[in-house]
C-alpha positions, 0 to 999 in steps of 0.5 A: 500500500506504499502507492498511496504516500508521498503522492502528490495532492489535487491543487498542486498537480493542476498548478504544476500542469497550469504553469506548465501549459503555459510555459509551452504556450509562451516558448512555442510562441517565441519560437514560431513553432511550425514548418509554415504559417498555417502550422504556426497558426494551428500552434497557435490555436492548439495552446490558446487555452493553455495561455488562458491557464485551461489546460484540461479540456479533452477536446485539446487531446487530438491537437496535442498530439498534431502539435507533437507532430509538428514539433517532431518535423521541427527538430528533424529540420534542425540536425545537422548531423552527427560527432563522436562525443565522449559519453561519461559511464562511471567515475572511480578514483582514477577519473572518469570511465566511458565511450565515445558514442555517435551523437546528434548535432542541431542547430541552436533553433534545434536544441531549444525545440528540444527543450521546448519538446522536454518542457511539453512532455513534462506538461502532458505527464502533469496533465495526465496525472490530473486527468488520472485523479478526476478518473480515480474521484468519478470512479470513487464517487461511483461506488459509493453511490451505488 
């Protein structure tokens, strides 16, 4: 039964998610997000109840997901290819152990898309995690009545 502890509470999930939403909102905007000013557009309508601070309508569901699309062609846009970069896998009393792996090269725009993709997964795990305690409460609400 450990699952029920150190969870947190309803308020501060939905002010994670809110703050969240907008700050994806705002960075998506900064960045002009879109291949095109009909995706920019669209960005732009998809986000526009999260600058309102309403991130959890569920018709938004299918936007997002269009919106991670989008996003997903952005940074594809961006690579300029690849370097072999030493990858750090332990450290002992002699320093630092790893490899050297191939690793992915973008532009300046590139990585703040990928900052941008981050901060956005961020806010949907916050905003499902709210969904998921309004389902538990229903759920609950349900049973009880019954």
């Amino acid at each position: 039964m450990n699952l029920l502890y150190n969870k947190p509470n309803m308020d501060d999930l939905a002010t994670e998610a809110v703050g969240l939403g907008r700050q994806v909102a705002d960075r998506a905007k900064a960045l002009h997000l879109g291949d095109n000013a009909k995706d920019v557009a669209f960005v732009s309508r998809c986000f526009a109840r999260l600058k309102e601070r309403q991130p959890f309508k569920e018709a938004d569901e299918g936007g997002f997901v269009a919106v991670l699309d989008i996003l997903e062609r952005n940074i594809a846009s961006e690579y300029l290819g690849s370097e072999e970069q030493f990858q750090e896998t332990g450290y002992d009393d002699f320093g630092p152990h790893g490899e050297f792996r191939e690793t992915p090269v973008y532009s300046e725009r590139g990585k703040e898309l990928i900052e941008l993709q981050y901060l956005f997964q961020d806010f949907l795990d916050s905003r499902n995690g709210v969904l998921d305690h309004v389902a538990a409460h229903r759920c609950l609400l349900d049973i009880m009545s019954s």
